[in-house]
Biopython code that builds the backbone (N, CA, C, O; Angstrom):
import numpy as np
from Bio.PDB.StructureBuilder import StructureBuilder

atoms = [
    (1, "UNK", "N", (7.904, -5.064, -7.828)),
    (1, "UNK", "CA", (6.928, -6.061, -7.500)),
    (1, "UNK", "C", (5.634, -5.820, -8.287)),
    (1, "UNK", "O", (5.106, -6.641, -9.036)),
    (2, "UNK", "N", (5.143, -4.438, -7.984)),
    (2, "UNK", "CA", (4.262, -4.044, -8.801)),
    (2, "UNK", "C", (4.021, -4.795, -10.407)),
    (2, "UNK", "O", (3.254, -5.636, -10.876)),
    (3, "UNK", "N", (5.176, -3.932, -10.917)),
    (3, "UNK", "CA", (5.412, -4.244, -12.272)),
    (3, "UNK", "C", (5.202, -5.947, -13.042)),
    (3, "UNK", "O", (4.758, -6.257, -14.147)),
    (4, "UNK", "N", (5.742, -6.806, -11.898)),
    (4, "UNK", "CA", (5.754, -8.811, -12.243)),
    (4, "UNK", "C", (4.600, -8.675, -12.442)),
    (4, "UNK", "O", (4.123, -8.712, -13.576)),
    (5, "UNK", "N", (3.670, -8.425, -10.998)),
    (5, "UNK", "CA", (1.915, -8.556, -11.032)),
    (5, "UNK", "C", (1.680, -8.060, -12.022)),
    (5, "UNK", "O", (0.848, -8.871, -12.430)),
    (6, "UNK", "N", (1.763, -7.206, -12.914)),
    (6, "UNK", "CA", (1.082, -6.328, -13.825)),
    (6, "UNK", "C", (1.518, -7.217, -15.297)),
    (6, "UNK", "O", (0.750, -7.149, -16.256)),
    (7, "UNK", "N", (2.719, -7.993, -15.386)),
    (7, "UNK", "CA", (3.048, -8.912, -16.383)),
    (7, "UNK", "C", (2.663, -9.963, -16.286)),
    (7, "UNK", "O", (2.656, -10.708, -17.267)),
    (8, "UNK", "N", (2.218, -10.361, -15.073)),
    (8, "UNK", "CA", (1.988, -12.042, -14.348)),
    (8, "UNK", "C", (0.061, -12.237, -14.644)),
    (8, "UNK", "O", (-0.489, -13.325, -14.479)),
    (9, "UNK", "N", (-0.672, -11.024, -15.067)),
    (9, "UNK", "CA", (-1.927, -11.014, -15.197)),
    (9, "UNK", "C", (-2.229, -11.525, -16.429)),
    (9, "UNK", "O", (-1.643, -11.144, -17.443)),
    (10, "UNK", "N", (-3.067, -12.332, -16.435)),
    (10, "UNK", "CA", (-3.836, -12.837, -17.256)),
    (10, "UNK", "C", (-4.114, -11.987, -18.576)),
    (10, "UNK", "O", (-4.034, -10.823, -18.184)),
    (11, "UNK", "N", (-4.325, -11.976, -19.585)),
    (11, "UNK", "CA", (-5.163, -11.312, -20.761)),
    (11, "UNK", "C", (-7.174, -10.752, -20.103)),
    (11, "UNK", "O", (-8.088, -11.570, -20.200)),
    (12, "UNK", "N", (-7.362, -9.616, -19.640)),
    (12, "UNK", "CA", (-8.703, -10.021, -18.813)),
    (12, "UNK", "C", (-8.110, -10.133, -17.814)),
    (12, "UNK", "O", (-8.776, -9.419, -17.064)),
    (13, "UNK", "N", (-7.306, -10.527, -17.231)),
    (13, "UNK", "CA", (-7.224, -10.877, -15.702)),
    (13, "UNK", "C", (-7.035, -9.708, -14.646)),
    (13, "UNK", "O", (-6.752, -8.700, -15.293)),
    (14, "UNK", "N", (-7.077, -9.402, -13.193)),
    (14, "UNK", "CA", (-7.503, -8.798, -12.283)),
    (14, "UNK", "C", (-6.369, -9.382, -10.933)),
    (14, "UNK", "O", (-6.217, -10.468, -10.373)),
    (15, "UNK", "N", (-5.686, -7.933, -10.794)),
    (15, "UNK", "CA", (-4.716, -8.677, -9.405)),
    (15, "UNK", "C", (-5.257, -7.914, -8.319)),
    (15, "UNK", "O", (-5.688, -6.811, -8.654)),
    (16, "UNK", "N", (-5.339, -8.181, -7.232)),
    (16, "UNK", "CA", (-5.895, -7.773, -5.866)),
    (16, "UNK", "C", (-4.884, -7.881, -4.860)),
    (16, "UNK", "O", (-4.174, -8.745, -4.344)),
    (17, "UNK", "N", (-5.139, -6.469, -4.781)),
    (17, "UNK", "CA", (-4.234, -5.874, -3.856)),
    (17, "UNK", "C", (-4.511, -5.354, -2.528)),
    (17, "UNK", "O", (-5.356, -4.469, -2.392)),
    (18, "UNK", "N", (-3.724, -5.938, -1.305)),
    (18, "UNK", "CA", (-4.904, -5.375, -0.215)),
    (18, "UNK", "C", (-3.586, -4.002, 0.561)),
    (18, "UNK", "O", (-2.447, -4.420, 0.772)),
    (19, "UNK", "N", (-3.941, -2.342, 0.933)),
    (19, "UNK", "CA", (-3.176, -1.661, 1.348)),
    (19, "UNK", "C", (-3.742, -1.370, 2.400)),
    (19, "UNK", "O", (-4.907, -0.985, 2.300)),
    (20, "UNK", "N", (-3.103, -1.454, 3.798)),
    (20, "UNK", "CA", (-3.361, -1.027, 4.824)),
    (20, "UNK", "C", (-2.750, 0.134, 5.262)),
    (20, "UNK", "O", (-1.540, 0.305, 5.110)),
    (21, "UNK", "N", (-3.654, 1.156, 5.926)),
    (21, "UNK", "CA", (-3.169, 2.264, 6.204)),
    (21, "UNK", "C", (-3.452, 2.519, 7.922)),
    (21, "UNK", "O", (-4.394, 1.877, 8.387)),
    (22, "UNK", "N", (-2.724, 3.373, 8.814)),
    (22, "UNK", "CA", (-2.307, 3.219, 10.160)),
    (22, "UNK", "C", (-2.885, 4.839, 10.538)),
    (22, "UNK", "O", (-2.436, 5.843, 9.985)),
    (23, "UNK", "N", (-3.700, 4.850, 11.330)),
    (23, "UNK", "CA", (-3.684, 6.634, 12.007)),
    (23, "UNK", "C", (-2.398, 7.319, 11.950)),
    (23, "UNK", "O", (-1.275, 6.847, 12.133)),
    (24, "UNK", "N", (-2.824, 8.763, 11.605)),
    (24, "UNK", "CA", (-1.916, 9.025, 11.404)),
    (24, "UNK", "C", (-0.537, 9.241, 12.760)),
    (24, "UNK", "O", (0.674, 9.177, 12.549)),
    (25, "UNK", "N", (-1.191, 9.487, 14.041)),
    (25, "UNK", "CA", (-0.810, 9.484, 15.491)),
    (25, "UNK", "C", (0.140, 8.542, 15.600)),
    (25, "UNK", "O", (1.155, 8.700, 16.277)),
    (26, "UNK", "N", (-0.250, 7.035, 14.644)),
    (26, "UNK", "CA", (0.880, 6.143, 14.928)),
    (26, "UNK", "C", (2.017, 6.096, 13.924)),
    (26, "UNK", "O", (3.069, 5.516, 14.193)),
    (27, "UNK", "N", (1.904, 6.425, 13.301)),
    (27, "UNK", "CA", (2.886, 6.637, 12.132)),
    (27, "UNK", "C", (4.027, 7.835, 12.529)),
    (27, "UNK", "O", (5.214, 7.840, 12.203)),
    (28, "UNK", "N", (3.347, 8.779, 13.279)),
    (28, "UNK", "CA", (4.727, 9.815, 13.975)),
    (28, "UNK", "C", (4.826, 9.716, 14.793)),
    (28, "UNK", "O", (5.663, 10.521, 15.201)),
    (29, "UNK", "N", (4.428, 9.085, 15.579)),
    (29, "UNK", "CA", (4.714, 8.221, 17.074)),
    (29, "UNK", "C", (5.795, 7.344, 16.815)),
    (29, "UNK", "O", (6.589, 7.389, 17.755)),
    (30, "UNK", "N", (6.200, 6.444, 15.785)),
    (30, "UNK", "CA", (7.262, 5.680, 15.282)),
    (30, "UNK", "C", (8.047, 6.131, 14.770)),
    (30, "UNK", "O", (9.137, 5.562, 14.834)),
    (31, "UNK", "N", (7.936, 7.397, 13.982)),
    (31, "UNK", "CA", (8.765, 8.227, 13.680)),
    (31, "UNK", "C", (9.577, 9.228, 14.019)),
    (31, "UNK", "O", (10.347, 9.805, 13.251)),
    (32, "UNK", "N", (9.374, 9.516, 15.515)),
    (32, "UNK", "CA", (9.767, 9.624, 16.199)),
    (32, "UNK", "C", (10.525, 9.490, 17.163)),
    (32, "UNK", "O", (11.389, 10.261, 17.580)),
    (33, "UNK", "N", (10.017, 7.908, 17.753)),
    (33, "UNK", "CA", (10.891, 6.902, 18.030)),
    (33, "UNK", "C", (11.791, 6.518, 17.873)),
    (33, "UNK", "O", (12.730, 6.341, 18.649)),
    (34, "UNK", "N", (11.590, 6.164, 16.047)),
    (34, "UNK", "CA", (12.938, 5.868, 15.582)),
    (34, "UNK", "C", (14.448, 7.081, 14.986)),
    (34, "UNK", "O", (15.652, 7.017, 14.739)),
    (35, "UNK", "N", (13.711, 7.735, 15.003)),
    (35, "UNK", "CA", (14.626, 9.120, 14.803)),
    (35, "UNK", "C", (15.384, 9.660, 16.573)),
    (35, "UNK", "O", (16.411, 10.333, 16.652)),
    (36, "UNK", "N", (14.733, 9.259, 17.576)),
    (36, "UNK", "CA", (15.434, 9.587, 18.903)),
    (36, "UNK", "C", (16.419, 8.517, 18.883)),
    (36, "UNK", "O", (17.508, 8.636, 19.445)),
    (37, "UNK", "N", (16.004, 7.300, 18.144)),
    (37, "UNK", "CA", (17.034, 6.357, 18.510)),
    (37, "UNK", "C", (18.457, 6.685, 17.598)),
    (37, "UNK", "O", (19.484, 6.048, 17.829)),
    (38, "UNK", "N", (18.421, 7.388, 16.898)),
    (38, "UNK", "CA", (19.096, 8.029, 15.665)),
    (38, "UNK", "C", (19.394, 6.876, 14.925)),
    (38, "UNK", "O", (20.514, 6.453, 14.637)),
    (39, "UNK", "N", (18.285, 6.397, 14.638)),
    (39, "UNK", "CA", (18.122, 5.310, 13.293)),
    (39, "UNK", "C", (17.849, 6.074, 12.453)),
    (39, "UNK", "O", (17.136, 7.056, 12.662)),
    (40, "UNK", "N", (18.562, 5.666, 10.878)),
    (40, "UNK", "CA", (17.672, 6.300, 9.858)),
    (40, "UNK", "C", (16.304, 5.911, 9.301)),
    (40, "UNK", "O", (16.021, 5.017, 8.504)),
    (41, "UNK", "N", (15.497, 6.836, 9.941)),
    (41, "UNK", "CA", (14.003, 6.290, 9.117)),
    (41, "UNK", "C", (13.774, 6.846, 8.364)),
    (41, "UNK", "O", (14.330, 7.907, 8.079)),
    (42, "UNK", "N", (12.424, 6.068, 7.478)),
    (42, "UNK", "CA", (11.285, 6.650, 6.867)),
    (42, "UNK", "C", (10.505, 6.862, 7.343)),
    (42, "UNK", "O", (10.387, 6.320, 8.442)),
    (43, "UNK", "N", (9.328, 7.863, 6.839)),
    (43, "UNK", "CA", (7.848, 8.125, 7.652)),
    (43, "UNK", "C", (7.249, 7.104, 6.816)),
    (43, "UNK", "O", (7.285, 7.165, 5.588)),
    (44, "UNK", "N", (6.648, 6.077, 7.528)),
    (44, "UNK", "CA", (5.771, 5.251, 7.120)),
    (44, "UNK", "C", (6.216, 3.708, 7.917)),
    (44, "UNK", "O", (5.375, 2.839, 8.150)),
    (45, "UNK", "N", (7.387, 3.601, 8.198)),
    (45, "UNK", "CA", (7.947, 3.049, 9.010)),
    (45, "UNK", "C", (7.622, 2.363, 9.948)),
    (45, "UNK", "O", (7.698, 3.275, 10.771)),
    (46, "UNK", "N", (7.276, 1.397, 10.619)),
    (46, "UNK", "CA", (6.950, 0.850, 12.052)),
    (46, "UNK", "C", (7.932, -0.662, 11.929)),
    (46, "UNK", "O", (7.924, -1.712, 11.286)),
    (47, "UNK", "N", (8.830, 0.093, 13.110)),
    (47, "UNK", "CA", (9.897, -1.346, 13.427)),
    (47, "UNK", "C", (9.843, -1.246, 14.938)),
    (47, "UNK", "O", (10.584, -0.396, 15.431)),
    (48, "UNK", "N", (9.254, -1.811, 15.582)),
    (48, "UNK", "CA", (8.769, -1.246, 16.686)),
    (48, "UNK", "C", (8.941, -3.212, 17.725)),
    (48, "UNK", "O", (8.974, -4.309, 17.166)),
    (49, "UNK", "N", (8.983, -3.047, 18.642)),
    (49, "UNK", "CA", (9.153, -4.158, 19.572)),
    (49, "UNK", "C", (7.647, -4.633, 20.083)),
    (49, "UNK", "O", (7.569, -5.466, 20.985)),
    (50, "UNK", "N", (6.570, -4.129, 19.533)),
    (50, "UNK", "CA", (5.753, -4.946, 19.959)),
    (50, "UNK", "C", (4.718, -5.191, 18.549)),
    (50, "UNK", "O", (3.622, -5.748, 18.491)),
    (51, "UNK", "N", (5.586, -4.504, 17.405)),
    (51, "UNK", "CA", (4.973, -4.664, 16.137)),
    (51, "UNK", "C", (5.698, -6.096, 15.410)),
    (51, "UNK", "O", (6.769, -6.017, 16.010)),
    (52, "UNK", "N", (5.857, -7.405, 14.490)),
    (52, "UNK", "CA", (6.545, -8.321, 14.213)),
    (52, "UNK", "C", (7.173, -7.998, 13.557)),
    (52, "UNK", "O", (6.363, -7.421, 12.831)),
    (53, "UNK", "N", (7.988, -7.862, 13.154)),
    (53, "UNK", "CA", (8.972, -7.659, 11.119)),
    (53, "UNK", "C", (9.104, -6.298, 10.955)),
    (53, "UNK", "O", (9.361, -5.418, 11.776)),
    (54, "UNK", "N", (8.984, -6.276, 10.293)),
    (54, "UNK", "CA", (9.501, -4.970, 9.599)),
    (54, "UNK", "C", (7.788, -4.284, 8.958)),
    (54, "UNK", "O", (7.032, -5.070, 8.386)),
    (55, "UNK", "N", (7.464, -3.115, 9.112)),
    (55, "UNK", "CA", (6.177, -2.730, 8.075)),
    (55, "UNK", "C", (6.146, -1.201, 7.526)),
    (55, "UNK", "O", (6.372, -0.203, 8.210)),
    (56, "UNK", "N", (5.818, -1.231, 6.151)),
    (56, "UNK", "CA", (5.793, -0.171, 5.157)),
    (56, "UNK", "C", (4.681, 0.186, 5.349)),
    (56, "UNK", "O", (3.911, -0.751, 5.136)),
    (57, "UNK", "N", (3.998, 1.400, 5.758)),
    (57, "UNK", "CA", (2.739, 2.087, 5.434)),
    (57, "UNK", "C", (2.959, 3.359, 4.704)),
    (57, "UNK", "O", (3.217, 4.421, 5.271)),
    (58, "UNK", "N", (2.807, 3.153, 2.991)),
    (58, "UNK", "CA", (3.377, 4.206, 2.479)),
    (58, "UNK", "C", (2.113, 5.215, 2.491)),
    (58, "UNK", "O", (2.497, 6.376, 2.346)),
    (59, "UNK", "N", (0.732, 5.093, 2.622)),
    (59, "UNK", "CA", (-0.576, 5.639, 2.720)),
    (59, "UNK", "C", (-1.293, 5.370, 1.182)),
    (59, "UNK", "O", (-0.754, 4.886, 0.186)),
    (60, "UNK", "N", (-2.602, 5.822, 1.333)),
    (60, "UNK", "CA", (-3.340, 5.188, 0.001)),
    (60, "UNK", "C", (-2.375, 5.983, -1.148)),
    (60, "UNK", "O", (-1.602, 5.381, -1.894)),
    (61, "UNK", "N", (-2.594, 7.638, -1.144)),
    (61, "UNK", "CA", (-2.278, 7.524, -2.218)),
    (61, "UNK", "C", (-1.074, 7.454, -2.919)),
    (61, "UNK", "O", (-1.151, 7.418, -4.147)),
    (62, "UNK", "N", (0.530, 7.416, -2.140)),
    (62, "UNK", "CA", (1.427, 6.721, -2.396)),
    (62, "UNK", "C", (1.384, 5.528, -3.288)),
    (62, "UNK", "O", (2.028, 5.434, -4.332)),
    (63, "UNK", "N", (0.554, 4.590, -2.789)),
    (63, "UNK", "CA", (0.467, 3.161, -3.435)),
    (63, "UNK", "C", (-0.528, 3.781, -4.886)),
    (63, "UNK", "O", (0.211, 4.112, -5.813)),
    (64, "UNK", "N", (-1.710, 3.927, -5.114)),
    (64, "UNK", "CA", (-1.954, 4.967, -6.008)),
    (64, "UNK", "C", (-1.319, 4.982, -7.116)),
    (64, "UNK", "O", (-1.474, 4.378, -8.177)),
    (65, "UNK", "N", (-0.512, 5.815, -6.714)),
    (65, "UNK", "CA", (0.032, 6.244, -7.964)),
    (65, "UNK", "C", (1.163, 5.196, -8.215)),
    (65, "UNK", "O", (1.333, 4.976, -9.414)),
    (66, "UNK", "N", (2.292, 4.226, -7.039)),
    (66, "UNK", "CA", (2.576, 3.066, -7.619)),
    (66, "UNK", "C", (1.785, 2.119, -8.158)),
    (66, "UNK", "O", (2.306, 1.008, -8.260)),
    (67, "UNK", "N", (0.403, 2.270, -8.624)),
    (67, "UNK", "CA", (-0.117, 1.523, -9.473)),
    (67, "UNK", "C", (0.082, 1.782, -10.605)),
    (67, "UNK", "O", (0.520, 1.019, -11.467)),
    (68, "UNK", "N", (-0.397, 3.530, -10.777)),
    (68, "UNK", "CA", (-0.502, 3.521, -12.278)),
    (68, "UNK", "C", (0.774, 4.271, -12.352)),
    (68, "UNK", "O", (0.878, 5.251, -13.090)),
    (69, "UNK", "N", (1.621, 3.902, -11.710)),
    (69, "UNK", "CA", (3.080, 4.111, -12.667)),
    (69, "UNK", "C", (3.951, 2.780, -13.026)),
    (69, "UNK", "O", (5.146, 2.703, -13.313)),
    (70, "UNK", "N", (2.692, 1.474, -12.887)),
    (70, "UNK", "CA", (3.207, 0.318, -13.349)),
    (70, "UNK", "C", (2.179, -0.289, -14.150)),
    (70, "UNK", "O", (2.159, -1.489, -14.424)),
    (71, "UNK", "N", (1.174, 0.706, -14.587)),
    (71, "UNK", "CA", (0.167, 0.748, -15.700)),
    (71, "UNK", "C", (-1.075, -0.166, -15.102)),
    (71, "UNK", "O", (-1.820, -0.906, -15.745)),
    (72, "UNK", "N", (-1.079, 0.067, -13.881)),
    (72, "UNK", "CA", (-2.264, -0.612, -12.907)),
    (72, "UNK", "C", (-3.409, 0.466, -12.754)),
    (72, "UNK", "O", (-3.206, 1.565, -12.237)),
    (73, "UNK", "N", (-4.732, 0.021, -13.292)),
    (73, "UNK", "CA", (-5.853, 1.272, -12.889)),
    (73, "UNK", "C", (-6.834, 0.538, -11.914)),
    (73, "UNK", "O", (-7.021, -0.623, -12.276)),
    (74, "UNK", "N", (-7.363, 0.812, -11.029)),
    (74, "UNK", "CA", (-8.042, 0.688, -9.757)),
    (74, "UNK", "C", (-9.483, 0.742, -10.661)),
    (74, "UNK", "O", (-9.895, 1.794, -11.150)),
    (75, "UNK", "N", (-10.178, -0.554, -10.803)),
    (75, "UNK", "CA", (-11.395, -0.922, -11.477)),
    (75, "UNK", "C", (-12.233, -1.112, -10.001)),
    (75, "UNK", "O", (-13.407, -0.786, -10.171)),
    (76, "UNK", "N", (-11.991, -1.496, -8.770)),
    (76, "UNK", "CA", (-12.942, -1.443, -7.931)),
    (76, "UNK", "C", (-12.105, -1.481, -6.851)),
    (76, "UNK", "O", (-10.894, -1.682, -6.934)),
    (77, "UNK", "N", (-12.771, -1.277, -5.745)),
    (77, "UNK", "CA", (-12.170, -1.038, -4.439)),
    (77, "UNK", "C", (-13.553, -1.125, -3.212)),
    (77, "UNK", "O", (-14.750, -0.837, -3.188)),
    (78, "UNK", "N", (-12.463, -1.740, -2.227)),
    (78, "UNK", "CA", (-13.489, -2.066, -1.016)),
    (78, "UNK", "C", (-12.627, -1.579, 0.143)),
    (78, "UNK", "O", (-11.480, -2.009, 0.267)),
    (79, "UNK", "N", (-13.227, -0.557, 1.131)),
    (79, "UNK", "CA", (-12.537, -0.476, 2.235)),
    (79, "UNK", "C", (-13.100, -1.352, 3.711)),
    (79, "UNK", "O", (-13.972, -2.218, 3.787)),
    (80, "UNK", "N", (-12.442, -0.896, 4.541)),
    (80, "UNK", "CA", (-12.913, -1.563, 5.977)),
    (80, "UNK", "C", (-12.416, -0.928, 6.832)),
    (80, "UNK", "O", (-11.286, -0.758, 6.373)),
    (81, "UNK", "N", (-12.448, -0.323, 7.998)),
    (81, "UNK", "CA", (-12.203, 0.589, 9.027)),
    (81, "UNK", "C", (-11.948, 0.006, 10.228)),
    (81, "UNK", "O", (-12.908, -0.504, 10.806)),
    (82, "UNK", "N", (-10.728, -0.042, 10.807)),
    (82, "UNK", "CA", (-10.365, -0.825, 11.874)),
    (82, "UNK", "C", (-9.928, 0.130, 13.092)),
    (82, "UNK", "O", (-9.895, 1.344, 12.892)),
    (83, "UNK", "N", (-9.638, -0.325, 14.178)),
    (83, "UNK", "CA", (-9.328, 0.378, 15.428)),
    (83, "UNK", "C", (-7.880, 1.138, 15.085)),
    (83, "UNK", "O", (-7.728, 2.250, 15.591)),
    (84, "UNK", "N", (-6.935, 0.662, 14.351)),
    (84, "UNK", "CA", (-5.845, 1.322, 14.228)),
    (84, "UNK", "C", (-5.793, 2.140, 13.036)),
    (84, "UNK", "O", (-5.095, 3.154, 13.042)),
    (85, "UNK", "N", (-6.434, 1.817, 12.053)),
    (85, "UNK", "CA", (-6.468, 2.673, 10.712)),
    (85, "UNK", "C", (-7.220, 2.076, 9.821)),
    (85, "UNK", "O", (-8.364, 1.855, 10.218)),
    (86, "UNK", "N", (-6.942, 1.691, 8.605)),
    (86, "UNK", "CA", (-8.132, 1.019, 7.908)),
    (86, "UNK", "C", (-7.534, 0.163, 6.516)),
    (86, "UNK", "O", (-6.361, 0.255, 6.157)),
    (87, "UNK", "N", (-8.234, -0.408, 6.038)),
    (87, "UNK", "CA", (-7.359, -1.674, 5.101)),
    (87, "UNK", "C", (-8.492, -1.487, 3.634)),
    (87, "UNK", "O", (-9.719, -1.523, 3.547)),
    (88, "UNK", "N", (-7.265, -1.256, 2.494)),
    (88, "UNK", "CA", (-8.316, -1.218, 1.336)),
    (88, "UNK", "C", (-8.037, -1.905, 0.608)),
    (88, "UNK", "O", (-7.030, -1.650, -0.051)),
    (89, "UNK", "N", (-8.827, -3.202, 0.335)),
    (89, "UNK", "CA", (-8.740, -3.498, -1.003)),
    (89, "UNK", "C", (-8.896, -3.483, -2.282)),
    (89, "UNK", "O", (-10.050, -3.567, -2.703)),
    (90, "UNK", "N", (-7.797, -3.373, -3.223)),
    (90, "UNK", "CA", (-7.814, -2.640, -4.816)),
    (90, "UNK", "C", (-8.299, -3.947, -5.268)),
    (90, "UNK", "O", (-8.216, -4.949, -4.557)),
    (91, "UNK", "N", (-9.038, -3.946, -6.988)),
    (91, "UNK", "CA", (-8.914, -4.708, -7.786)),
    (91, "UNK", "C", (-8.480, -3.874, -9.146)),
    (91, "UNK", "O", (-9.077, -2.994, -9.767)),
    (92, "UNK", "N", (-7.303, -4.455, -9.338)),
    (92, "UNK", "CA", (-6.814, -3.949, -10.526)),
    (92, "UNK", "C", (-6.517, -4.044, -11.712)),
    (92, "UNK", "O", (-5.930, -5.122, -11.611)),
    (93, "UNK", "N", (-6.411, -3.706, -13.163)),
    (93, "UNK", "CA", (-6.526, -4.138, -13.850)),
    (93, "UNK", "C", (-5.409, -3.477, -14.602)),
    (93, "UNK", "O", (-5.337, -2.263, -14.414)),
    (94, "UNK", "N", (-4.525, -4.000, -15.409)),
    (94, "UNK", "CA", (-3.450, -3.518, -16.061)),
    (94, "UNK", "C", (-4.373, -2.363, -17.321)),
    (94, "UNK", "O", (-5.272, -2.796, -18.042)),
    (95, "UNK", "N", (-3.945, -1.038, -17.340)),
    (95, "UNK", "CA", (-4.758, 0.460, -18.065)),
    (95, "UNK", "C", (-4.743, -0.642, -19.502)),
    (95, "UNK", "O", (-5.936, -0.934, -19.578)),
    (96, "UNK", "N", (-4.236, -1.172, -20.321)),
    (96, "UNK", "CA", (-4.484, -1.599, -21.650)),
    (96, "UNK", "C", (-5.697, -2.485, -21.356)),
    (96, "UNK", "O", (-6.607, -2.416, -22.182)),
    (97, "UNK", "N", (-5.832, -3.183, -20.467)),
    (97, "UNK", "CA", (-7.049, -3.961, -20.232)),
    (97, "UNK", "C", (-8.364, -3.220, -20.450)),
    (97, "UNK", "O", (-9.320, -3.432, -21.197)),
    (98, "UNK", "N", (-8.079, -2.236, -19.506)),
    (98, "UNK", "CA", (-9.323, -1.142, -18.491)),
    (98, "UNK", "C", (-9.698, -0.425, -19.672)),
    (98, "UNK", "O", (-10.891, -0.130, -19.754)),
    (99, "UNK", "N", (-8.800, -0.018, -20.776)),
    (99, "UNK", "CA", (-8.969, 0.548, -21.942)),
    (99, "UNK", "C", (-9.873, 0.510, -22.934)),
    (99, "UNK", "O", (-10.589, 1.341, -23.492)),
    (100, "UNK", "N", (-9.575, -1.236, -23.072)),
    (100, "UNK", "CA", (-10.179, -2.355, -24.162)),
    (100, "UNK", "C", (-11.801, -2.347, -23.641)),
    (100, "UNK", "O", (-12.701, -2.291, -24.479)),
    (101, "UNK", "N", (-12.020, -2.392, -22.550)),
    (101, "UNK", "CA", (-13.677, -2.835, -21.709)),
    (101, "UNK", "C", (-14.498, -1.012, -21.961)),
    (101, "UNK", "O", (-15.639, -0.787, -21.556)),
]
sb = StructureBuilder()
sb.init_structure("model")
sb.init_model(0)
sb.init_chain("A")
sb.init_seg("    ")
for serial, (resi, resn, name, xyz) in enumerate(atoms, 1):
    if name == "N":
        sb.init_residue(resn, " ", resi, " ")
    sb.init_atom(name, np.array(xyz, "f"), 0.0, 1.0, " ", f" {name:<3s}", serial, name[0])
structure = sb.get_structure()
């Protein structure tokens, strides 16, 4: 997915990315959960009955480095701090761009 965005950008252009991240309490609280149920999980995981769908919280710097291992460099960033964990938004710029400036 990464990688389209990073081809799908403009010459100059800037994709924005928003990653939300979860305390860590709830993240092995689900992991837990789902491992008693002897589901196979991941840690990052929340499939939970009062959560909707399915959700990936791989943590910031997981995503990170799936940026720049799809040649995405983090030109600015804004966080926000919420009751459950906190939500950051990247602006990114494909590294040949970030290079050129």
């Amino acid at each position: 997915m990464l990688a389209n965005l990073r081809r799908a950008a403009r010459p100059g252009g800037l994709v924005y990315l928003t990653v939300q991240d979860l305390h860590e309490h709830y993240i092995q609280r689900a992991f837990e959960s789902l491992c008693a149920r002897g589901l196979p999980a991941v840690r990052g995981e929340l499939v939970e009955t009062d959560t909707p769908g399915y959700h990936y919280f791989p943590g910031r710097d997981q995503a990170v480095d799936w940026f720049g291992q799809q040649g995405l460099a983090i030109v600015d960033e804004g966080f926000r701090r919420e009751t459950a964990g906190a939500i950051t938004t990247s602006c990114c710029a494909p590294a040949r761009l970030r290079q050129n400036s």
